[in-house]
C-alpha positions as CSV (number, residue, x, y, z in Angstrom):
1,X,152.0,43.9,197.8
2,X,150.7,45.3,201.0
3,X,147.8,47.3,200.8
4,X,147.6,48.4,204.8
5,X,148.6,51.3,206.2
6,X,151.2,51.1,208.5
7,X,150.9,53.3,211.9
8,X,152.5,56.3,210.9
9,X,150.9,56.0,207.4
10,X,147.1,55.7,209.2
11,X,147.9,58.4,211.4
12,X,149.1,60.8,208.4
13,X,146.0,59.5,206.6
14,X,144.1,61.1,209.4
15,X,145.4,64.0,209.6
16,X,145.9,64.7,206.2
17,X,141.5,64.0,205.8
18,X,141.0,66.3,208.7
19,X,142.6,69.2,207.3
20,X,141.0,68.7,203.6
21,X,138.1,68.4,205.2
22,X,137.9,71.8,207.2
23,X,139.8,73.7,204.3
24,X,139.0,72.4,200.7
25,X,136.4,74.8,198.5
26,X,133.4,72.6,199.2
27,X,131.9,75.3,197.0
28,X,133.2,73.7,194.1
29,X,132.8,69.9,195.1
30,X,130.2,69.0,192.7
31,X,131.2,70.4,189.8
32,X,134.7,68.8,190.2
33,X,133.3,65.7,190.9
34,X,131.8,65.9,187.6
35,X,134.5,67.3,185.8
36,X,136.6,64.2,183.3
37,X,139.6,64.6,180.8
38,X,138.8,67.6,178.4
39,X,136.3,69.4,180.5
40,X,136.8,70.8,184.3
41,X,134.3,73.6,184.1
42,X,133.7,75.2,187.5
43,X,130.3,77.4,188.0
44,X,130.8,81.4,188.0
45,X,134.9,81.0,188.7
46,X,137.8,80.9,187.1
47,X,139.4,77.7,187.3
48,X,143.2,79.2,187.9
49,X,142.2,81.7,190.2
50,X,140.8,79.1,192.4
51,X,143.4,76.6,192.1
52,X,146.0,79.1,193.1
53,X,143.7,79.7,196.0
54,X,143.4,76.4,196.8
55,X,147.4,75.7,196.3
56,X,148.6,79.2,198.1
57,X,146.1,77.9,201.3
58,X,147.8,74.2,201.1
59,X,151.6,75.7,200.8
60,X,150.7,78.3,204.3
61,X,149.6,74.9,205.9
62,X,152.3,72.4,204.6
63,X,150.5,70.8,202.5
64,X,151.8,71.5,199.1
65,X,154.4,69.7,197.0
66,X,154.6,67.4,199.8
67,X,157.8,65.3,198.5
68,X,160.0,68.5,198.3
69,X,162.2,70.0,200.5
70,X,161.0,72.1,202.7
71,X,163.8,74.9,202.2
72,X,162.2,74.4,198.7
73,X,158.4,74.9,199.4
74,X,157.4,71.1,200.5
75,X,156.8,69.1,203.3
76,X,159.9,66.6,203.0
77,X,157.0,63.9,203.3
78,X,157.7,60.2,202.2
79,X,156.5,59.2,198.7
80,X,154.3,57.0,200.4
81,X,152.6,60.1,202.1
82,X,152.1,62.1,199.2
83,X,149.8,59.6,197.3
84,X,148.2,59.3,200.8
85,X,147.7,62.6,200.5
86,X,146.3,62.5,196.7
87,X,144.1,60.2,197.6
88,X,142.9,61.8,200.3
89,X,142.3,65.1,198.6
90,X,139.9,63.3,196.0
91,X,138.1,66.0,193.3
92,X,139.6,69.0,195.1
93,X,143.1,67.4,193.3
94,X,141.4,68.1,190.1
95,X,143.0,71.7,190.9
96,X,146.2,70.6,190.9
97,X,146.1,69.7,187.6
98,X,146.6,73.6,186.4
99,X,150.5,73.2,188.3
100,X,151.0,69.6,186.9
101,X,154.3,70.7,185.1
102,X,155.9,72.9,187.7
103,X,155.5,70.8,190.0
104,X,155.9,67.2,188.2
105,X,158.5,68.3,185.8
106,X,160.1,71.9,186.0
107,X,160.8,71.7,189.6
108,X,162.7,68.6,190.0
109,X,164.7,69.6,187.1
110,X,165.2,73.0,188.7
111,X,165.9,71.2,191.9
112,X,168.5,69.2,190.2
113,X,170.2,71.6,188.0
114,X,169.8,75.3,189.1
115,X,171.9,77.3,191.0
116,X,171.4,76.9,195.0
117,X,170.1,80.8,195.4
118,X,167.9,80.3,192.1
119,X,165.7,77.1,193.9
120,X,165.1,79.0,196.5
121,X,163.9,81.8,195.1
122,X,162.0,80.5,192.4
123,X,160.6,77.4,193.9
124,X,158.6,78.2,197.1
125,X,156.3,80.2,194.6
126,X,156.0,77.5,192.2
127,X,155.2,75.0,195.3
128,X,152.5,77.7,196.7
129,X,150.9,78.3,193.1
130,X,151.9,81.9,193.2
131,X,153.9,81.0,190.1
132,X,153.1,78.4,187.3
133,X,155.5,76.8,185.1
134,X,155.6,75.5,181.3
135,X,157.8,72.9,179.4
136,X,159.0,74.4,176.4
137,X,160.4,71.4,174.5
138,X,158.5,70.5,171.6
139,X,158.5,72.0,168.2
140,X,157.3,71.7,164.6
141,X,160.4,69.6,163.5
142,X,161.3,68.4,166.7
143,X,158.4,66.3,168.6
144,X,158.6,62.8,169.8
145,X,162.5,63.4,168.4
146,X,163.2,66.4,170.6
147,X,166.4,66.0,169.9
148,X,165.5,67.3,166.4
149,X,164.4,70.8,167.7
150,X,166.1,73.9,166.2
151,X,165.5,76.8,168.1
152,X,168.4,78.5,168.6
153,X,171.1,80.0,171.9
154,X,174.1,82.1,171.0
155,X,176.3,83.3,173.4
156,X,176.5,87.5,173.5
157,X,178.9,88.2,176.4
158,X,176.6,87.0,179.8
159,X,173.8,86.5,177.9
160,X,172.6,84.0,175.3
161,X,170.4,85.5,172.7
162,X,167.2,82.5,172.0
163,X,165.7,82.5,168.4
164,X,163.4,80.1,167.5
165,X,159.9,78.2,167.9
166,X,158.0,75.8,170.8
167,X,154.4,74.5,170.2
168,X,151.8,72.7,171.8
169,X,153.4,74.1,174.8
170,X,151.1,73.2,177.8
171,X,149.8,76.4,179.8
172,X,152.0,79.1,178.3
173,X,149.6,81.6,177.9
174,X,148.9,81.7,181.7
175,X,152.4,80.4,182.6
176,X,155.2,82.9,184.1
177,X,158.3,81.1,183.9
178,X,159.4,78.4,182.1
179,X,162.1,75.6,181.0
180,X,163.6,75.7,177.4
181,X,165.6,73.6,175.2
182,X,167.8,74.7,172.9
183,X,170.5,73.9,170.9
184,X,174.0,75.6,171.2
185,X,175.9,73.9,168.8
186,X,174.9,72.4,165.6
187,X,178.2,70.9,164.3
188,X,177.7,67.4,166.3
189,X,175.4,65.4,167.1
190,X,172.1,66.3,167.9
191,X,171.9,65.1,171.3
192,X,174.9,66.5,172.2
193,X,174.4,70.0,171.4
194,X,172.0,71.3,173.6
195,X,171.5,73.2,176.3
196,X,168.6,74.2,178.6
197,X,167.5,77.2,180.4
198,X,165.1,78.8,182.5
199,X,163.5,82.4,181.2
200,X,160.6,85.3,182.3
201,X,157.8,84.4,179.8
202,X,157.2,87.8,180.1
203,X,160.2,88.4,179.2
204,X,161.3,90.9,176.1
205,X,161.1,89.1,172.3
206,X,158.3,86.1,173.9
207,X,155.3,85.5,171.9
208,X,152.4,83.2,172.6
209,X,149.5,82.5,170.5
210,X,147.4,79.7,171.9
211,X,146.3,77.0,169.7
212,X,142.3,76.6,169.3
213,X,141.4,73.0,169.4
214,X,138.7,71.1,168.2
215,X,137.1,71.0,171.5
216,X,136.8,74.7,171.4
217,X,139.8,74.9,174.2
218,X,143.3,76.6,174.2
219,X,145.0,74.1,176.2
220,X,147.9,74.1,174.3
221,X,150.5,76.7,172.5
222,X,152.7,78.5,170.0
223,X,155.7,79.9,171.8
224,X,157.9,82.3,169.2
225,X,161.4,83.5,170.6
226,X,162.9,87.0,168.7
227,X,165.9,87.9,170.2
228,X,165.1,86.5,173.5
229,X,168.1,87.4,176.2
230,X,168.5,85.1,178.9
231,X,171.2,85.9,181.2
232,X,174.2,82.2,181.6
233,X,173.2,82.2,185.3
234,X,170.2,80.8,184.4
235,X,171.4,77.6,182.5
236,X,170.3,74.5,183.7
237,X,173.3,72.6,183.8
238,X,176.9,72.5,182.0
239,X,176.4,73.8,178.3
240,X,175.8,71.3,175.8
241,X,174.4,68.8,178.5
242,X,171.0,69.8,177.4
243,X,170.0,66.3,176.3
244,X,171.2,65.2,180.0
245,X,169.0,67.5,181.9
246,X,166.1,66.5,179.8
247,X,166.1,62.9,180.7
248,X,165.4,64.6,184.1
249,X,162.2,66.4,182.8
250,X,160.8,63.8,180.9
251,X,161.1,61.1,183.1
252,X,159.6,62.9,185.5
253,X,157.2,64.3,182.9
254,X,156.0,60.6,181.8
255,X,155.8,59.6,185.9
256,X,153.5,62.9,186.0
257,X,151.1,62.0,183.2
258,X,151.0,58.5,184.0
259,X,150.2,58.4,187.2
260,X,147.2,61.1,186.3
261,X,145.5,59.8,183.3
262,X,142.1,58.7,183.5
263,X,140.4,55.8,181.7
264,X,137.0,57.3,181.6
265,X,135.4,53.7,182.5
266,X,133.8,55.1,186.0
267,X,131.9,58.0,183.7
268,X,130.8,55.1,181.3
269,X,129.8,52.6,183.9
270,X,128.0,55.2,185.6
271,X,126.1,56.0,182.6
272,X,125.4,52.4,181.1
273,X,124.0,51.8,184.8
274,X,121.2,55.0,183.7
275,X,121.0,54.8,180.5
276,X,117.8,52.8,179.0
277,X,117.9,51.3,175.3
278,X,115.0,50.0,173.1
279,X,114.9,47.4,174.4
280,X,116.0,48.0,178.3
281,X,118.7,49.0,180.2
282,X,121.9,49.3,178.7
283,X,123.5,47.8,181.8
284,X,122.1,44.4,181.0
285,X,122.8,44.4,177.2
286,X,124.8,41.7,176.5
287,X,126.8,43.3,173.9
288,X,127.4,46.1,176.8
289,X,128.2,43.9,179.2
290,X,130.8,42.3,177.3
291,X,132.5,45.4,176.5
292,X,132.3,47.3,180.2
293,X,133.5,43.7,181.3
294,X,136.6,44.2,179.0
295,X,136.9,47.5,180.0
296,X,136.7,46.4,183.9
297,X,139.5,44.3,183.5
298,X,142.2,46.6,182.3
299,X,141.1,49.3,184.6
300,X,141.9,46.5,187.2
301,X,145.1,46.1,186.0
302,X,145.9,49.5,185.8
303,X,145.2,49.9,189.4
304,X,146.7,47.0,190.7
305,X,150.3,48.1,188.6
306,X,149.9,51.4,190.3
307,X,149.7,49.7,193.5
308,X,153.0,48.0,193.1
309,X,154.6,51.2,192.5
310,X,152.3,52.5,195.5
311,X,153.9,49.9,197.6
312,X,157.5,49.8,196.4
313,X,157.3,53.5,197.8
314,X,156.3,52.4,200.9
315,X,158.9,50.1,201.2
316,X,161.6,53.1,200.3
317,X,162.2,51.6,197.1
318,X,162.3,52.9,193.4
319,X,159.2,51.6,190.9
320,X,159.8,50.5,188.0
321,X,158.1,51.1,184.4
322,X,154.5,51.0,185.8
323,X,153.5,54.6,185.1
324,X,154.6,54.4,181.4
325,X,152.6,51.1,181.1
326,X,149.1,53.2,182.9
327,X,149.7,56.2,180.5
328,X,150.1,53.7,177.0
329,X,147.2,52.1,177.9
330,X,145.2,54.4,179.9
331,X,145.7,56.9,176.8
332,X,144.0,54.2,173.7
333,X,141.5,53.3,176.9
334,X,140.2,56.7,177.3
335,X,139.8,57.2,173.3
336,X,137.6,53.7,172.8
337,X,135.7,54.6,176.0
338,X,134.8,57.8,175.0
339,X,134.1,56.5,171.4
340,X,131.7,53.7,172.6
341,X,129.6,56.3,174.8
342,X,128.8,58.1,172.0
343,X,128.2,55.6,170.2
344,X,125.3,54.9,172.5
345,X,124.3,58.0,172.4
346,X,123.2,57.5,169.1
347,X,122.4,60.8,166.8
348,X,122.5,63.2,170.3
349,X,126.5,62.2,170.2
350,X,127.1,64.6,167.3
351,X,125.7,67.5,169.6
352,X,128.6,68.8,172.3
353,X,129.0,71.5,174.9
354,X,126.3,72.3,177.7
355,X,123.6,71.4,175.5
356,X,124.8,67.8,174.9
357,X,123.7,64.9,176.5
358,X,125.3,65.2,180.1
359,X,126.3,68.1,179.5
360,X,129.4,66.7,176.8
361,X,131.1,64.9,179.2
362,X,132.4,62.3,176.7
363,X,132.4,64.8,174.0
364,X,135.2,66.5,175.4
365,X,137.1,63.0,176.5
366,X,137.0,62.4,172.7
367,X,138.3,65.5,171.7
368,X,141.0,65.4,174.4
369,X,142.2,62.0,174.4
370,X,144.4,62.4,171.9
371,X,146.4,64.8,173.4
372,X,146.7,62.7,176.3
373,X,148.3,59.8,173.7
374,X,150.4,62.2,172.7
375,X,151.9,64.3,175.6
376,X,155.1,63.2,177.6
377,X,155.6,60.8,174.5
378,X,153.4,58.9,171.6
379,X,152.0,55.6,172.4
380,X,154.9,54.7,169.7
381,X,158.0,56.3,172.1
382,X,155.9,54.6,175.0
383,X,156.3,50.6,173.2
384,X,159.9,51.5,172.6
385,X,160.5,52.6,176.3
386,X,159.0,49.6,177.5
387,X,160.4,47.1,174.9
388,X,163.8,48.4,175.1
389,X,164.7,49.4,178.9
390,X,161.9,46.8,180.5
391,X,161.9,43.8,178.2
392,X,165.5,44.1,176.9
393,X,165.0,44.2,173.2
394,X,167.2,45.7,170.7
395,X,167.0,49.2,169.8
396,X,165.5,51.0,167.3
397,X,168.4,51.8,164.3
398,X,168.9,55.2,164.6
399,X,170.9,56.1,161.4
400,X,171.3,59.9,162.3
401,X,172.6,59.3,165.8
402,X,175.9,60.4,165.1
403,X,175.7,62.8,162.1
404,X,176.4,66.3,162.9
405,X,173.5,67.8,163.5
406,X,174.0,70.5,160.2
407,X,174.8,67.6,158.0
408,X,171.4,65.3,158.7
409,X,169.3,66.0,155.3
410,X,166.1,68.0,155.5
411,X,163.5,68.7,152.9
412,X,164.7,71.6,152.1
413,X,167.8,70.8,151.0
């Protein structure tokens, strides 16, 4: 691995710092610098408002989506020059976070499926943050097996009428477009009867009712479909070839995730290397020690994986698995971390929001983490990727994989 900039990449480096540094919302610096997973909390603003700010003032400059065409919105930068570019732009990144899945995951499947006049009318606005985009994939009997999702897409002369049910649906009730998968025919087998789209969220028959976590946040949503007319010219891809179009989505979904998740060990670090115990600091606790050391290490290994995908890039070439290696264990990393700091806490853990003990910081990592082991596949759908497309092992048996989709038993029946 070859951690160097070349020429050109030093020179983009450059420029790329000088241009945060005149434009970014220094305004909001500190508070993003203090922000973690679960809580990004900026001082009198509205966290969207500013991020489409932020994004609108990058996209006028060239500066946003920097990997995508630029007939699309981008830069048509090198991959190597976009995570020159995210490193560069440091906190102020934490803003890009409100567009992760329009950018990450609805635009390349929209940039690989849609119709040639639909990408370039709908994706310079999601590139300049005008427009935000949601995944509408999961639902109550369809999660990790999203093959097993029910809502449903009939044809009615131009237009296929949607009935049905999303949730957890990241960002829908502040999204304005979305992706959706459906399923058109139900009389084979599951993964070859579905068929995606893109739809208003505003349109006609759309419901959202966003789900109140134990965190106190609405992160995540209900999305209800009555009736819902989306017009054929607005299918992704051939009908039926649903399952096809996903792989695009979630591949670029888990590359997304992975390569964002934090492991919390800066925050607890940080605070170990403040915090005093009965009997001293806690930064020279053994016990401490021993676990920040074990911590340490993975966090190491973590950033050294990402490197190699970091430098395959530079070298033109495609990474392998390394991203969903970081999110499986970046995700049960996070959820110890945050565990263990309150643990140190002591009784003052139990108390959360602005009132807690640095202000809930870990708190909210707690309360979030999950999510994160969850999202873009379980820690379960993770070991299988890795043990079946990296290592080579035999597959999971899949007894329903080709059952008509009708004719696999539920518990209703």
């Amino acid at each position: 691995m070859n951690f160097d900039d070349t020429p050109q990449e030093a020179e983009f480096r450059a420029i790329a710092r000088a241009w945060i540094g005149a434009n970014a919302p220094k305004q909001y610096e500190e508070d993003l610098r203090k922000s973690s997973l679960g809580r990004t909390v900026l001082k009198n603003a509205n966290i969207l408002e500013v991020a489409k700010a932020w994004q609108k003032k990058k996209a006028d400059a060239g500066w946003a989506c920097l990997h995508w065409p630029k007939e699309y919105g981008g830069r048509g930068s090198s991959p190597i020059e976009r995570v020159i570019w995210s490193q560069e732009e440091g906190p102020f990144g934490q803003l890009s976070r409100m567009f992760i899945i329009g950018h990450g995951m609805c635009g390349p499947t929209m940039m690989a499926f849609a119709r040639e006049e639909h990408k370039r009318t709908y994706l310079p606005p999601l590139a300049s943050g005008e427009k935000v985009w949601c995944q509408l994939f999961s639902e109550p009997a369809g999660g990790s097996d999203v093959a097993g999702l029910r809502t449903r897409a009939e044809k009615d002369g131009d237009d296929w009428v949607i009935n049905g049910q999303k949730i957890w649906t990241s960002g829908a009730h502040y999204s304005d477009y979305g992706i959706l998968l459906t399923r058109t025919d139900p009389t084979v087998p599951k993964h070859k009867g579905l068929t995606m789209f893109f739809l208003d969220m505003k349109s006609p028959g759309v419901e959202v009712r966003p789900i109140k976590q134990a965190s106190g946040a609405s992160d995540f949503n209900e999305v209800y479909f009555t009736n819902v007319r989306i017009p054929d010219h607005q299918r992704l891809g051939e009908v039926g070839d649903g399952w096809n179009v996903s792989l695009t989505t979630l591949m670029n979904e888990r590359s997304a995730i992975g390569a964002a998740v934090s492991t919390g060990f800066h925050e607890l670090f940080e605070y170990c290397s403040s915090l005093m115990l009965d009997d001293g600091p806690a930064i020279e606790d053994r016990a401490v020690r021993s676990k920040l050391a074990n911590w340490a290490v993975k966090a190491s290994g973590l950033k050294y994986t990402s490197m190699r995908a970091i430098s395959a890039l530079s070298k033109g070439e495609r990474p392998g698995p390394e991203n969903s290696i970081g999110k499986l264990v970046a995700g049960s990393m996070i959820q110890d971390v945050a565990t263990y700091a309150l643990d140190l806490q002591g009784a003052s853990g139990v108390v959360s929001g602005e009132d807690a003990e640095l202000a809930g910081r870990f708190q909210a990592m707690l309360l979030r983490a999950p999510g994160t082991r969850v999202e873009g596949g379980t820690d379960e759908i993770m070991r299988n990727i890795i043990a079946e497309r990296v290592l080579g092992l035999p597959g999971d048996i899949r007894v329903d994989k080709d059952v008509p989709f009708n004719k696999i038993p539920t518990k209703g029946r």
